[in-house]
C-alpha atoms as a printed R data frame, in Angstrom:
   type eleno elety resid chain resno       x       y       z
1  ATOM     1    CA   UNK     A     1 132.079 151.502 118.394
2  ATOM     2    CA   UNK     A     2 133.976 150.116 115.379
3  ATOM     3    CA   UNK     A     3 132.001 151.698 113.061
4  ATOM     4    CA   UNK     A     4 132.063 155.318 114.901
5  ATOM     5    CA   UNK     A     5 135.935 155.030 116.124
6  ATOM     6    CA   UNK     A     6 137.665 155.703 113.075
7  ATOM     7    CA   UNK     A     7 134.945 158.937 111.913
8  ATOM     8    CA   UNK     A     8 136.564 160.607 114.990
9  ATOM     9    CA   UNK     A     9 139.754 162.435 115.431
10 ATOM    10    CA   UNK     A    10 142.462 161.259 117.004
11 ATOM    11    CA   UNK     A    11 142.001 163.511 119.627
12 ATOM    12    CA   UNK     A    12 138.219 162.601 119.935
13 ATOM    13    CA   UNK     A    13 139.604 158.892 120.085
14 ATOM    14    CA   UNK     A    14 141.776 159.774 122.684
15 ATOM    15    CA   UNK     A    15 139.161 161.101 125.049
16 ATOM    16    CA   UNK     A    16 136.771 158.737 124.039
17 ATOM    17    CA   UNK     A    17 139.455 155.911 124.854
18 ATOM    18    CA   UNK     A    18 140.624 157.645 128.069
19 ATOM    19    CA   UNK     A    19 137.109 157.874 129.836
20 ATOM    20    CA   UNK     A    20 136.938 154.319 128.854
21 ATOM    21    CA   UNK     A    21 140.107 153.434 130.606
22 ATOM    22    CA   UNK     A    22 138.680 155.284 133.775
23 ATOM    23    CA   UNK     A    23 135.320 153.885 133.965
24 ATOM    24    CA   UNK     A    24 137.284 150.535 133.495
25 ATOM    25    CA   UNK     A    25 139.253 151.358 136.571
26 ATOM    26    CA   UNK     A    26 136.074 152.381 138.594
27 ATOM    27    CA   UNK     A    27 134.601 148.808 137.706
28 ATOM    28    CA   UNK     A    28 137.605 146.850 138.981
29 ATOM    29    CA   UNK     A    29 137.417 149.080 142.060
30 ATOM    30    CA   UNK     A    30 134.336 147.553 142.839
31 ATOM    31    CA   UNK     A    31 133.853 144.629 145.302
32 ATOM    32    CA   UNK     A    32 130.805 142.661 145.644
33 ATOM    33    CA   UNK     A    33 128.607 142.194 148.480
34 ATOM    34    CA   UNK     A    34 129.080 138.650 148.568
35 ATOM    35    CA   UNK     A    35 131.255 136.112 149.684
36 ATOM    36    CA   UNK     A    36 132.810 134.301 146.633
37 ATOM    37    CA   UNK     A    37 133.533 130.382 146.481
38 ATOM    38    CA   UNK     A    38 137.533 129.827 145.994
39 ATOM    39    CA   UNK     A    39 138.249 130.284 142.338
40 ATOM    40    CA   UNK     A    40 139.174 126.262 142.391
41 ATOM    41    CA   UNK     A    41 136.089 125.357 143.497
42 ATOM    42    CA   UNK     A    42 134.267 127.318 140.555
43 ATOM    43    CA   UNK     A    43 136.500 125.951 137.956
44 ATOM    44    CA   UNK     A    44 135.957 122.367 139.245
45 ATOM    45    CA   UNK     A    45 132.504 122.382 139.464
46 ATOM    46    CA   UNK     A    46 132.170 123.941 135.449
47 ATOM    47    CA   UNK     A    47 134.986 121.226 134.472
48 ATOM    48    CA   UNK     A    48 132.888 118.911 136.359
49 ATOM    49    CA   UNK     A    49 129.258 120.115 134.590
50 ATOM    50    CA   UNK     A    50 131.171 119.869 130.785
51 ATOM    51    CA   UNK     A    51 132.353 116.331 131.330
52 ATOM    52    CA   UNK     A    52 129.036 115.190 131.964
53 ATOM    53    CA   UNK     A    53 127.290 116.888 129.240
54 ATOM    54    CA   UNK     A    54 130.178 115.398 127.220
55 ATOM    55    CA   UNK     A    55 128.982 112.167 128.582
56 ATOM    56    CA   UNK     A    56 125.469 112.180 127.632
């Protein structure tokens, strides 16, 4: 993208960059099927898994 980007217009960057604002959107429309843990539970249990590789 970096590389192709700035080869573009700026109106073919703004298209470009505007479909990829609304298939961003349509992504954080979508739920998942699944019952998630509390977000403290998740960030205790990965604090919890680096302190004992730290340990080791």
């Amino acid at each position: 993208m970096e590389e192709v980007l700035p080869s573009l217009s700026e109106s073919e960057q703004y298209k470009l960059v505007f479909k990829a604002g609304e298939i961003l959107r349509t992504m954080h429309q979508v739920f998942p099927d699944i019952e998630l843990a509390p977000w403290e539970e998740g960030f205790n249990r990965k604090l919890d898994m680096n302190i004992e590789r730290y340990k080791c």
